[in-house]
C-alpha positions in Angstrom: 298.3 78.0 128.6 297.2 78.8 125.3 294.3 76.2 125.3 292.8 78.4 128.4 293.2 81.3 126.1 291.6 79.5 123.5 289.1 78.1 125.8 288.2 82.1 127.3 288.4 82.9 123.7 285.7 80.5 123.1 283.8 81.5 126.1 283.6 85.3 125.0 282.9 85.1 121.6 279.9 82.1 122.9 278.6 84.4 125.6 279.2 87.7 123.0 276.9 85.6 120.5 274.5 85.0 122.9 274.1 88.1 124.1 273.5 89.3 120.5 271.2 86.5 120.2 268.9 87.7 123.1 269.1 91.4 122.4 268.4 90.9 118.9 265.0 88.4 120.0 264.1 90.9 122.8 264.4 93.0 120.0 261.9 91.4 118.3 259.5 90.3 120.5 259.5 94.3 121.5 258.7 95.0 117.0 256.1 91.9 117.5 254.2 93.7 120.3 254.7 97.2 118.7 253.0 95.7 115.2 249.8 94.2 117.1 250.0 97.3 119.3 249.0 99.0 116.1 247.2 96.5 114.5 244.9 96.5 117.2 244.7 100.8 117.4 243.8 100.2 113.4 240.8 98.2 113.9 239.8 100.1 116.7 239.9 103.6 114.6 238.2 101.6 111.7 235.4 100.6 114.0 234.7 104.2 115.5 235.0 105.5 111.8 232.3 103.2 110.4 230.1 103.8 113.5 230.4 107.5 113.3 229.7 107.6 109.6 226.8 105.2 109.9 225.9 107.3 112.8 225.7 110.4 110.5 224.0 108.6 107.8 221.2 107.9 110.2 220.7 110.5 111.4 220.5 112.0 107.7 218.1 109.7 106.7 215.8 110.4 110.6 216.0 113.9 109.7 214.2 113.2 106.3 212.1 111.2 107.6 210.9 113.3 110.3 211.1 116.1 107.9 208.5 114.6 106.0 204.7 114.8 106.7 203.4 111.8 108.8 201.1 109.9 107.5 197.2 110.6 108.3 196.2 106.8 108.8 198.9 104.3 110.1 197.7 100.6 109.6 199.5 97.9 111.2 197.7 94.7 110.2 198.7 91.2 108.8 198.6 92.2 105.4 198.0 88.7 104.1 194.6 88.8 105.7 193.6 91.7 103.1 191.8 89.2 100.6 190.1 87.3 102.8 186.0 86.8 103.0 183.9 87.8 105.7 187.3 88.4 108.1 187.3 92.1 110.0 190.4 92.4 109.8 190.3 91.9 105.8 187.8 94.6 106.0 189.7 97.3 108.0 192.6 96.7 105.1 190.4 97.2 102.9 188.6 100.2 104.2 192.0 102.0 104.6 193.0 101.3 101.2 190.1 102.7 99.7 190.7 106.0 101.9 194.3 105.6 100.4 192.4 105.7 96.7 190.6 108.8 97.8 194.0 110.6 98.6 194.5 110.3 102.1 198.1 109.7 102.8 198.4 106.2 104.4 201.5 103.6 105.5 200.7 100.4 106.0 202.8 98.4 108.2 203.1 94.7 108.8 203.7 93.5 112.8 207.0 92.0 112.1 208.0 95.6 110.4 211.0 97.5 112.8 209.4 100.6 111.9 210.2 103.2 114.5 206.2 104.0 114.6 205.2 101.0 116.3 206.9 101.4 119.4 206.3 105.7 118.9 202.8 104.7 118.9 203.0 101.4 121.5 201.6 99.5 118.3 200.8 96.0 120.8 197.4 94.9 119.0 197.0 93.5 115.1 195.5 95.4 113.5 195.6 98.5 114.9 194.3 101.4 113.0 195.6 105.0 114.3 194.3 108.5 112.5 196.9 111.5 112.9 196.4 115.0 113.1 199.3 117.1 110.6 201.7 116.9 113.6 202.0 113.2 113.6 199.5 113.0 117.3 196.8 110.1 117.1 193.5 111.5 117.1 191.6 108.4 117.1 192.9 104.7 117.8 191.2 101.4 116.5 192.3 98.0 117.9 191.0 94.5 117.3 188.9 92.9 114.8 185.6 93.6 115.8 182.9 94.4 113.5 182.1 97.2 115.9 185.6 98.6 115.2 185.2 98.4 111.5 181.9 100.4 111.0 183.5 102.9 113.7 187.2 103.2 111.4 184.9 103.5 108.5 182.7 106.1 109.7 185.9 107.8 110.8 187.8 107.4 107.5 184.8 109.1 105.4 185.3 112.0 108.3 189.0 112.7 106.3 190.2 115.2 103.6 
C-alpha cells in the first residue's frame, strides 16, 4: 500500500515537473519568437529611417542643383580624346574649352558619367555637344565627329555671350 502511494507520489511530482518543464519551454520559445519579432520590426524601422533621410538629402541636394543655373554648353565626349592630333572629336573638346576660357559656363561630361543630364537630354551619341538657352532647353544639338560638325559648333560657340 504504501509503495502505490509512493509510486502516485512519484507519478505527480514526475508529471508536476514536467508540466513545469513544458510551460516553462513554451514559455520560452513564446520570449524567442517575441525577441526576433522585434528584432525583425528594428531593422525594418532602421531601413525606412535611412531611406527616408537619404531620401530627404536628395532631394536637398536636386533642389540645389536645379536651383542653380544650367550650364550654356553641355559636352559629353571621351575626354581622353582631348589631346589628340587631327581627331574631331579632340577638336570639339577643345573648341568648348576655349568657349569655357571666354566665360561661357560649360560641364563637361564623360559617357560613363550617371549624370541626370544625359538621359534629360537623351545624350545616345559621343560626343555630343548641346547649347542651352537660360532655362536649361537645347537650342542647338551637335552629334558625331564630323569635321562638318566642328566648324558648325565652332561657328555656334563664337555666337555666345
Amino acid at each position: 500500500m504504501w509503495h502505490r502511494r509512493l509510486v502516485r507520489l512519484r507519478a505527480q511530482i514526475f508529471n508536476g515537473f514536467l508540466f513545469t518543464y513544458s510551460r516553462e519551454r513554451r514559455l520560452l520559445r513564446m520570449k524567442r519568437k517575441w525577441i526576433g519579432l522585434l528584432a525583425v520590426a528594428l531593422v525594418a524601422l532602421g531601413i525606412i529611417a535611412y531611406k527616408w533621410h537619404l531620401s530627404s538629402y536628395l532631394s536637398r541636394d536636386t533642389q540645389s542643383t536645379a536651383s542653380a543655373a544650367p550650364p550654356r554648353v553641355l559636352l559629353v565626349a571621351d575626354l581622353r580624346e582631348a589631346d589628340s592630333d587631327g581627331d574631331a572629336c579632340a577638336q570639339i573638346i577643345q573648341d568648348v574649352r576655349a568657349a569655357r576660357e571666354r566665360g561661357i559656363a560649360v560641364q563637361e561630361l564623360g559617357p560613363d558619367s550617371e549624370s541626370d543630364l544625359l538621359s534629360r537630354y537623351h545624350v545616345l551619341t559621343v560626343p555630343t555637344v548641346l547649347i542651352l538657352d537660360r532655362q536649361g532647353n537645347v537650342t542647338s544639338r551637335y552629334e558625331g565627329e564630323g569635321w562638318e560638325t566642328v566648324a558648325a559648333l565652332r561657328a555656334q560657340l563664337e555666337q555666345l555671350r
